[in-house]
N, C-alpha and C positions, 0 to 999 in steps of 0.2 A: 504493500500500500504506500509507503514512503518515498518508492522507487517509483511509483505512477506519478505520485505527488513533484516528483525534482523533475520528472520528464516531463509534465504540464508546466513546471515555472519555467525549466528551459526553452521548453518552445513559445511558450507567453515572450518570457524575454528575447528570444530571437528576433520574433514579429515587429516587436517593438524598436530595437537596436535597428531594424532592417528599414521602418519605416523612417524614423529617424535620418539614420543616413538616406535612404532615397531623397526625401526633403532637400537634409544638406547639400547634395549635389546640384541644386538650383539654388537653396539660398539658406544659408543657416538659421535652423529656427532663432526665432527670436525670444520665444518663452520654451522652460523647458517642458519635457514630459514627466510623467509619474507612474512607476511602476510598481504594483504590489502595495498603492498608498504611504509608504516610508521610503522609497525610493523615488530623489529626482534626478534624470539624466539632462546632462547638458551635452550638445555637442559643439567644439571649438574649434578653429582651423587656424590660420596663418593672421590671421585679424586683429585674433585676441590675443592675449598676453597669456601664455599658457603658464598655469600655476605648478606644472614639475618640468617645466624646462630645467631644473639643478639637476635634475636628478633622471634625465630620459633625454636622450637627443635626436627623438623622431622631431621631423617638420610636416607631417602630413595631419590630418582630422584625428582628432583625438576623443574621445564618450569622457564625459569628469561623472561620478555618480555621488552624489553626495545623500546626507538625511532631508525630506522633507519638511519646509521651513510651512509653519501651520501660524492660518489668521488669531486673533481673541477668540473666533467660534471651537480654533481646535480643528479646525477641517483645512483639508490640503491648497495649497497656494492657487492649484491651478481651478480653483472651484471659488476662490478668493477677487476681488474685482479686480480688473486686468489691469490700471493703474500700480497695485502692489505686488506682481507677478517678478521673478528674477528673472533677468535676462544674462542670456549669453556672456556679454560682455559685462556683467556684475558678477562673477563667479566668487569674487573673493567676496568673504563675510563683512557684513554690515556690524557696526556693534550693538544696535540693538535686535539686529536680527537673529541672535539666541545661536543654538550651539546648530553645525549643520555635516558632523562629522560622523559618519556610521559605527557602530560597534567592530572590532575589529571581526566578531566571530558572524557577524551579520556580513561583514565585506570577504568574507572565503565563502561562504554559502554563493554571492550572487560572481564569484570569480570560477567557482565550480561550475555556476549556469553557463557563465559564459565559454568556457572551455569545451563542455558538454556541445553546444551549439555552435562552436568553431571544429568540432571535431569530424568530419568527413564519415566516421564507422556510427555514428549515428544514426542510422541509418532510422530508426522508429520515429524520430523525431517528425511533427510535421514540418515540414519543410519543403519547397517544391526545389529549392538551387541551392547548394552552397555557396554564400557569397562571403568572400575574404571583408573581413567589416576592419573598420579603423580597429586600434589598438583602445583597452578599455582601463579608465585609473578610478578608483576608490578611495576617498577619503576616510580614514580611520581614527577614532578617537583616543589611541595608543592604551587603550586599558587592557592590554596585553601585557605581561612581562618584560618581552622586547620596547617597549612601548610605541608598538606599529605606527606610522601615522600615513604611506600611502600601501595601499596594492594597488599592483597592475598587472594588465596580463597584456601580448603580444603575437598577433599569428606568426609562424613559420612559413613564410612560403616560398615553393620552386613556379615559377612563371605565376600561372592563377590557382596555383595547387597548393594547399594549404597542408603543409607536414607536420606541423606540431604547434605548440604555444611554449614563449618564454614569460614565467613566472619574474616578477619585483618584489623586490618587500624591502621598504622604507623604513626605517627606526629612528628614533631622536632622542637625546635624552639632553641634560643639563639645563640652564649654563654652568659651567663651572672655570674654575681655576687651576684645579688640584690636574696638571699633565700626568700625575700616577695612572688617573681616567685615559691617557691617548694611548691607543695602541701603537704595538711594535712592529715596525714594517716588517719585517722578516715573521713573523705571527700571521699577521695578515694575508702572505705569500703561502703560510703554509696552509692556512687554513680553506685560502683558495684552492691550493688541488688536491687537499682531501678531498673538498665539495665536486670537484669536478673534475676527479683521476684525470690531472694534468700533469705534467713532469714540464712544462716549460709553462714559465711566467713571463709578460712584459710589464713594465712599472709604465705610468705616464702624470705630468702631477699637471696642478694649475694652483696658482696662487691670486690673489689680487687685494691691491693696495688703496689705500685712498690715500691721495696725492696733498687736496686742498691742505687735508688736517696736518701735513707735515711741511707745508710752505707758509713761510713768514713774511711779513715787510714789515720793517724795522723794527723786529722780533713781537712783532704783533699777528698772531694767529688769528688769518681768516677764515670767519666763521660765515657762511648764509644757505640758502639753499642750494649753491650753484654745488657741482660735484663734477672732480675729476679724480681718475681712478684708471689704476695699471692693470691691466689682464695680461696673466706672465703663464705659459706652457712650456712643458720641456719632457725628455725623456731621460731612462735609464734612473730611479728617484734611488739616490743611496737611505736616506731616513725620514721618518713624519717629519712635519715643518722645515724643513731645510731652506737653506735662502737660497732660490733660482741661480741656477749659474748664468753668465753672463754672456752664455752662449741661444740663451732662451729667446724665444719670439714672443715678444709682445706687443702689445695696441695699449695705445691709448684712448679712455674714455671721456669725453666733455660733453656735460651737462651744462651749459651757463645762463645765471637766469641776468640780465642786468640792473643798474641799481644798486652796485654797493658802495654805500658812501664810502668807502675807501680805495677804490677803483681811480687809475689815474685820470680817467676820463669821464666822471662824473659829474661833473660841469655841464659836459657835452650831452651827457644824459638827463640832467633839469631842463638842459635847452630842446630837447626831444621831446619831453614830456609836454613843456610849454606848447610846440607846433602839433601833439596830440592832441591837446587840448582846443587849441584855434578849429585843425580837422574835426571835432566833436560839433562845435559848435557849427562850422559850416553846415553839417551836415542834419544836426536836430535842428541849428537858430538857438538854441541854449550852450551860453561859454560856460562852464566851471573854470574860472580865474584861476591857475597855481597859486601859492606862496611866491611874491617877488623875487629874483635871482639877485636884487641890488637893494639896499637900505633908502637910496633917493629916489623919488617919484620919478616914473619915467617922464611925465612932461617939462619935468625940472631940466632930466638929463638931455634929452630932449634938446629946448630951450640953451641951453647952454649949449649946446654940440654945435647947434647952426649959430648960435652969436658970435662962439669961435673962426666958424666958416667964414663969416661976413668981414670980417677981422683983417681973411687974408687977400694980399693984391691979385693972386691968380685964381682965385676959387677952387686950386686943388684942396687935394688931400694930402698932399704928403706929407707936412708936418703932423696931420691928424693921425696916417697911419702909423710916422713914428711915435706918437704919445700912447697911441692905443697899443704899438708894438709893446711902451715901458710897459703900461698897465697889467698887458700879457703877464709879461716877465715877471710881475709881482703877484700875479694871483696863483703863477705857476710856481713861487718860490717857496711855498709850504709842503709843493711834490716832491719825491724825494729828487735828487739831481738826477739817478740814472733813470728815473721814468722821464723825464723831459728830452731825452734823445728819442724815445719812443714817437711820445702823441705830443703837441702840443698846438695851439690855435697860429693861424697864418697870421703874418707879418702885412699879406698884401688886401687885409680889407679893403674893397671900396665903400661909396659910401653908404650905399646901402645895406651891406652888411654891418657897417658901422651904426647904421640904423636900427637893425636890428638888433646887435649888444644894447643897445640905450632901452628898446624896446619892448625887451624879452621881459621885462621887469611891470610892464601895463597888467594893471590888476582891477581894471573895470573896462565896459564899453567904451563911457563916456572919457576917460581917460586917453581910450585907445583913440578916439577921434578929434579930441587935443592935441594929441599930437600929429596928426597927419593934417592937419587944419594947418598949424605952425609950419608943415613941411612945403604944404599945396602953396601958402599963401608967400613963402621965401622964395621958391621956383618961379611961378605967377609974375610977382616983381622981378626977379631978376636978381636978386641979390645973392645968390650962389650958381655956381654951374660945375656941380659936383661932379668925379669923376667917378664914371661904371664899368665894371668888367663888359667885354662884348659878349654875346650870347647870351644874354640876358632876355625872358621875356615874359618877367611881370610886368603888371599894369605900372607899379611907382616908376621902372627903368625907362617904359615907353616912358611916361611924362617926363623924366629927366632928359632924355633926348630929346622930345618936341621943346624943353625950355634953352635946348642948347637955338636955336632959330627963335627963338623971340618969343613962343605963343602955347601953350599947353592947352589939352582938352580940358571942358569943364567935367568933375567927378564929383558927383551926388558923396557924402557921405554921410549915407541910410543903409540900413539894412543891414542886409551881409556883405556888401561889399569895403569898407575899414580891414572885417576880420578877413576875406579873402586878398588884400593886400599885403598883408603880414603875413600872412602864410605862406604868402608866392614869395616872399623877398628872404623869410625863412627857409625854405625850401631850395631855394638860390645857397643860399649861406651856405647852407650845414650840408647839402651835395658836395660842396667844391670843398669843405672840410673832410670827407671821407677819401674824396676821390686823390686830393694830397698825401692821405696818408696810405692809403695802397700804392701809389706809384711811386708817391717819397721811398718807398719802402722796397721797392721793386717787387712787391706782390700780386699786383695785375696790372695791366694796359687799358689804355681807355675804350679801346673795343669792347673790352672784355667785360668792363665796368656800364658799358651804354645800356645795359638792362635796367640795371639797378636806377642810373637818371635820367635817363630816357623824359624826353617831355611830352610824348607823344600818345601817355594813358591819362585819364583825369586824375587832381589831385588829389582825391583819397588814394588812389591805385601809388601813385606818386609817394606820398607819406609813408604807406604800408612797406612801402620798400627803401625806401632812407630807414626805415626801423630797422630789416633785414641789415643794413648795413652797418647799422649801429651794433647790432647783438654780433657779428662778425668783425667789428674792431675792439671790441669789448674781450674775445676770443684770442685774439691776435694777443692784443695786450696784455692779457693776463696770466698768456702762456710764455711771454717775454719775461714779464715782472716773478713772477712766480717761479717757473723752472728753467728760466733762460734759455730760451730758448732761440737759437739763431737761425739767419734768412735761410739756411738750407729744410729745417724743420719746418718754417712758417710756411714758405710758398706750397707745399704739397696741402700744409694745413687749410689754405686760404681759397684751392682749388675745387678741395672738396665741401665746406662750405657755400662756396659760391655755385656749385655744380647743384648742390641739395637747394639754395634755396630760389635758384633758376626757376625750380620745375613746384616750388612746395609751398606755403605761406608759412608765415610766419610761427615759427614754433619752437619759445626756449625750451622746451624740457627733453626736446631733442638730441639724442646722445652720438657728436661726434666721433669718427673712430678715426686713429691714424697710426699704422703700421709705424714705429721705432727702433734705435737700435737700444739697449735693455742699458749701456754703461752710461746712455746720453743721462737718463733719471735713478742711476744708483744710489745716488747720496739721498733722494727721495723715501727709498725702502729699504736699504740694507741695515737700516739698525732701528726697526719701525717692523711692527707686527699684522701681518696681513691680518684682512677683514675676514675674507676667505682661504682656506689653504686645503686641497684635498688631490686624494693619490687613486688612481683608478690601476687596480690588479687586473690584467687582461688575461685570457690563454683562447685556443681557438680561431678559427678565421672565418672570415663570412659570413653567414647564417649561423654555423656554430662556435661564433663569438658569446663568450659570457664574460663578466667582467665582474669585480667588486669594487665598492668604491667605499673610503673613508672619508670624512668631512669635518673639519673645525669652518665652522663662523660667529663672529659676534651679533648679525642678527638671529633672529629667528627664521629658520629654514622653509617654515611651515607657515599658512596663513591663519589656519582652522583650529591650531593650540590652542589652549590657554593655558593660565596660570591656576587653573580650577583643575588640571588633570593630576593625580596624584599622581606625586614621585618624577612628575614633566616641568622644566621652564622653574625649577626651585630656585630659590635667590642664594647661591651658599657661595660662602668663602673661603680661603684657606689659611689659618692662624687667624682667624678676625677679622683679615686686613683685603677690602675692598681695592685695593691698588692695582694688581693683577689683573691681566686681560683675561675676559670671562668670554667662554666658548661654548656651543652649544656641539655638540656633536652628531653626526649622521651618518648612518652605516646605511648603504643599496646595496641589496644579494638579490642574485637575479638565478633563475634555474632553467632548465629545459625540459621539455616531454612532447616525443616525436614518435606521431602518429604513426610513420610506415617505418 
């Protein structure tokens, strides 16, 4: 009777896993399903962020099956109003979405289903085809001994012929301190081909660092969200933890969010946020004013800028540029001196960009059309005839060139057009400041850069991408001031940023990679304790590849833990003394069972 019973949940489950995938292959469900009411199946592809990519390095559709998340009524999500439904791409737990992780002896039952229903001599099963289904992972709430926390199973197959299933099993335990808890490589090696009457082993390790937390400026440790971080591979591993030889392949990871007041070019980012702010308002008719970048009214500054102007016999600017050069040089003198070979603002304002320094600082409407009133009505008369970069073609530039011949258009200032003046002269500005420091830099050509200023999309479109280029000299810089990094490192850096955000919008939390050589950033990690550090026991080739893998990291490995599982995620220390890097551990043993 029991055996009737597992061969009806199996082919229940088959039907289900089959209908599923059939779905997936036009479009991934977007709510899951429910099996057996305590079981819900998600299925995931390439889209979503897969929650055992540590620990599994398939890229194809994966089944996640976790516990059923139930409404106040107590009855299943999917019976639940479809507002509160999980979707696919919310796999990972909510906190107050309660616990969502199966028993572990509940997760072998439905890992048996699934095997049962992968298996070809099943012949009783209803079933009209066998179809090879993705590979199937289980959430486990580690109240096992081991303290399980995933299974998973994986077909065998020759062409479309399925020969066997390879078994996972996921454990975690700590954090801890106490390394008496790490195992011994040569243990681990043996322990592997007992499991797997091997006589040859290969080691392979992986380590990885975070960068940020070990670089200073002026032994000030930056701290914000931004993240970079080394991913180090190698073979041959003589012992746990060992520090990467220097023969290793590594990438570097950058995450950069921008905005950190300690960033050498954060000037340049209030003055960004200022012309986000203008775009806003174009765009609603409602400004949210910033915080002024200067303590004097801009119509003060303003006002005095042109009374200077009028002062002079030629109506240039060049004494103005050198004053505003000294000014540079003084607001850049609190940066340290080697970031000022880096970034720093141009010497050759005109005068509209000089406009715009005075300007940036407008903290009302009506402020803002004071000052262009004072500007309209100096030009108008005649009493300046400032000097403009060519290829200029905002509205204020036309008028300075029509007051070069005597006679300017009349310009309404109503409405949007003040703030679409300023924006266009900002826009101007802070282009020709990027585009200086990629080419100062010999990091790109102006060909290469004419996406990025192109004047030939509307001004939002415009802004969106001065942003781009700001979060990629933020990038630049950072990896200068930080890990010194020189023009050979940078321009590969600079290409793949600009390649990504060609084709992409705008997205800091996007993680740069850039192949390096491992001695460039030794002084980074070698005396600095990985985040991650783990050794993969191989033997086998092919399909009859198995592997074990050990794992130290200081987060948590798992999403679906808590600190509610006994004997998991304990706070413990060793002698007292909280100082020690605390590690959580993780063992994956993987088995075989083949069908023919």
């Amino acid at each position: 009777m029991a055996a009737e019973r597992r061969r009806q949940a199996a082919g229940e489950l088959g039907r289900c896993l089959l209908r599923i995938y059939e779905e997936g292959r036009e479009s991934i469900p977007e709510r899951p399903s429910v099996f057996e009411t305590d079981v819900e199946i998600c299925l995931i592809d390439g889209s979503c962020k897969s929650p055992i990519e540590r620990f599994w390095n398939g890229n194809n559709m994966i089944y996640i099956l976790q516990k059923t998340r139930r409404n106040e009524e107590g009855d299943p999500m999917e019976d639940s109003n479809p507002d509160d439904a999980v979707y696919a791409s919310e796999l990972l737990p909510r906190e107050s979405s309660g616990p969502v992780a199966l028993s572990v002896r509940r997760a072998k039952q439905l890992i048996s289903l699934y095997a049962m229903v992968q298996n070809p001599n099943m012949t009783h099963l209803e079933k009209s085809e066998l179809v090879v289904l993705p590979p199937l992972w289980i959430r486990c709430d580690g109240s096992d001994p081991e303290h399980t926390c995933w299974l998973g199973a994986e077909p065998l197959k020759a062409g479309n012929k399925i020969t066997g299933i390879t078994f996972y099993m996921v454990t975690c335990d700590g954090p801890t301190a106490d390394k008496t808890c790490f195992a011994k490589l040569e243990e681990l090696k043996k322990e592997h081909k007992m499991k797997h009457h091997s006589s040859v082993v290969t080691t392979k390790a992986f380590a990885q660092y975070e960068l940020i937390g070990a670089a200073a400026i002026e032994d000030t440790i930056v701290e914000s969200e931004s993240n970079m971080y080394l991913d180090i591979t190698w073979n041959t591993v003589d012992k746990v933890l060992e520090i990467p030889p220097l023969i290793s392949a590594a990438t570097l990871n950058i995450a950069l969010e921008s905005g950190d007041p300690r960033s050498p070019v954060y000037q340049l980012y209030r003055e960004l946020q200022f012309l986000l702010a203008l775009a806003e308002g174009l765009k609603t008719g409602v400004t949210e004013w910033p915080e002024p970048l200067e303590s004097e009214s801009a119509v003060e500054l303003v006002r005095e800028f042109l009374t200077d102007l009028k002062k002079r016999l030629d109506g240039y600017c060049i004494s103005g540029n050198n004053n505003e050069a000294e000014k540079i040089k003084c607001d850049t003198a609190a940066v340290d001196r080697s970031i000022k070979s880096i970034f720093s603002e141009r010497g050759d304002l005109d005068f509209a960009e000089q406009l715009w320094c005075k300007m940036r600082s407008v903290s009302s409407y009506q402020e803002l059309v004071e000052c262009f009133t004072l500007i309209l009505k100096s030009l108008e008369n005649g009493e300046i005839q400032p000097w403009i970069h060519q290829g200029s073609s905002s509205l204020l530039s036309k008028l300075i060139q029509q007051s070069y011949h005597g006679k300017i258009e009349v310009v309404s200032l109503s409405g949007i057009t003040p703030i679409q003046m300023l924006l266009e002269v900002g826009l101007d500005k802070m282009k020709k400041d990027y585009v200086s420091f990629f080419i100062g830099q010999e990091l790109a050509t102006l060909t290469y850069l004419d996406y990025f200023i192109s004047t030939s999309v509307d001004l939002q479109e415009q802004v969106h991408r001065v942003q781009k280029l700001h979060h990629m000299l933020e990038i630049m810089v950072n990896c200068t001031v930080l890990l010194q990094f020189k023009h050979e490192n940078l321009l590969p850096l600079t290409q793949i940023c600009m390649k990504y955000y060609k084709e992409n919008a705008l997205n800091e939390k996007h993680v740069f990679q850039l192949p390096i050589r491992l001695a460039l950033v030794k002084k980074f990690y070698q005396n600095d304790h990985p985040e991650i550090w783990k050794v993969d026991v191989s033997s086998g080739h092919g399909p009859k590849e198995v592997k074990t893998t050990w794992q130290v990291s200081t987060n948590p490995p798992v999403e679906h833990m808590t600190a509610n599982n006994t004997g998991l995620f304990s706070d413990s220390t060793v002698n007292g003394s909280s100082e020690e890097r605390m590690y959580f551990i993780t063992v994956t043993k993987c088995s075989q069972v083949h069908f023919t």
